[in-house]
C-alpha positions as CSV (number, residue, x, y, z in Angstrom):
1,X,33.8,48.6,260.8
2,X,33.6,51.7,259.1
3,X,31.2,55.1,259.8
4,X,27.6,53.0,259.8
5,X,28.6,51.6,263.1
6,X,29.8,55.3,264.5
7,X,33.1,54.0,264.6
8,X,36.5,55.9,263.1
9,X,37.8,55.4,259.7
10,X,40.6,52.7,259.8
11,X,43.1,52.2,257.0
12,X,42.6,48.5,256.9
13,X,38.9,48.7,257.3
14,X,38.2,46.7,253.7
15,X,40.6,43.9,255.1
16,X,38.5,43.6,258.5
17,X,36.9,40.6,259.5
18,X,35.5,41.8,263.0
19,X,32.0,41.3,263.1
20,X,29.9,44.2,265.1
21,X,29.4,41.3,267.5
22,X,32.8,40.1,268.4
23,X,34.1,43.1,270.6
24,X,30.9,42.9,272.8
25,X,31.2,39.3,273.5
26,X,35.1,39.2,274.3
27,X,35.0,42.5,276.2
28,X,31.8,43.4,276.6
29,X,32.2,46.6,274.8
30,X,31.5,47.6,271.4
31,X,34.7,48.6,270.7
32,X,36.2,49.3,267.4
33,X,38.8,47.5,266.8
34,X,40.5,44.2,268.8
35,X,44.0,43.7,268.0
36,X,43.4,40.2,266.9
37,X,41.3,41.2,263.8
38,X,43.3,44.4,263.3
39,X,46.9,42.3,263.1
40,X,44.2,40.0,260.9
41,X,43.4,42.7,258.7
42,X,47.2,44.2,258.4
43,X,48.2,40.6,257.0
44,X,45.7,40.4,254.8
45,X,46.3,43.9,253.3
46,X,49.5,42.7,252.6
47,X,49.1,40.1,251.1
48,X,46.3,41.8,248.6
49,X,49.0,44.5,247.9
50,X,51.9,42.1,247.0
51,X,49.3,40.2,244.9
52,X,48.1,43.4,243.5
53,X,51.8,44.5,242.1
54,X,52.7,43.6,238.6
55,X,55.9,42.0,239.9
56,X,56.8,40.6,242.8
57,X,59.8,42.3,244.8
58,X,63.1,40.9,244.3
59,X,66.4,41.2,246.3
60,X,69.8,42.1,244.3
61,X,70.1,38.5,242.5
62,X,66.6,38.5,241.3
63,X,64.9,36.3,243.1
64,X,61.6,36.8,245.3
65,X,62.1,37.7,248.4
66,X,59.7,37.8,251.2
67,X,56.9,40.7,252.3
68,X,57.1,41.4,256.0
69,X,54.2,42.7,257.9
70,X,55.3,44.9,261.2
């Protein structure tokens, strides 16, 4: 969640739908980041930055082709 919370800066922070809450009550630990939310956050980065380009990527034949997240 970002430095008000004391935890580290994460590259998909702005995407991040973990509540301060949600670590403590799965794990009992405020930990900063639970894979769920961070594969949660990944996707949705994604899908902001293929919305954000002017045109959407193409393979060789022009057609739209589909964004994978890893």
């Amino acid at each position: 969640m970002g430095d008000p919370a004391g935890f580290p800066h994460c590259p998909v922070e702005r995407h991040c739908r973990q509540g301060l809450m949600n670590a403590c009550l799965e794990t009992g630990d405020l930990a900063p980041c639970l894979p769920y939310f961070k594969k949660l956050a990944r996707l949705d980065k994604a899908g902001a930055d293929a919305l954000s380009t002017s045109q959407p990527p193409a393979d060789e034949a022009g057609r739209t082709r589909r964004v994978e997240v890893k």
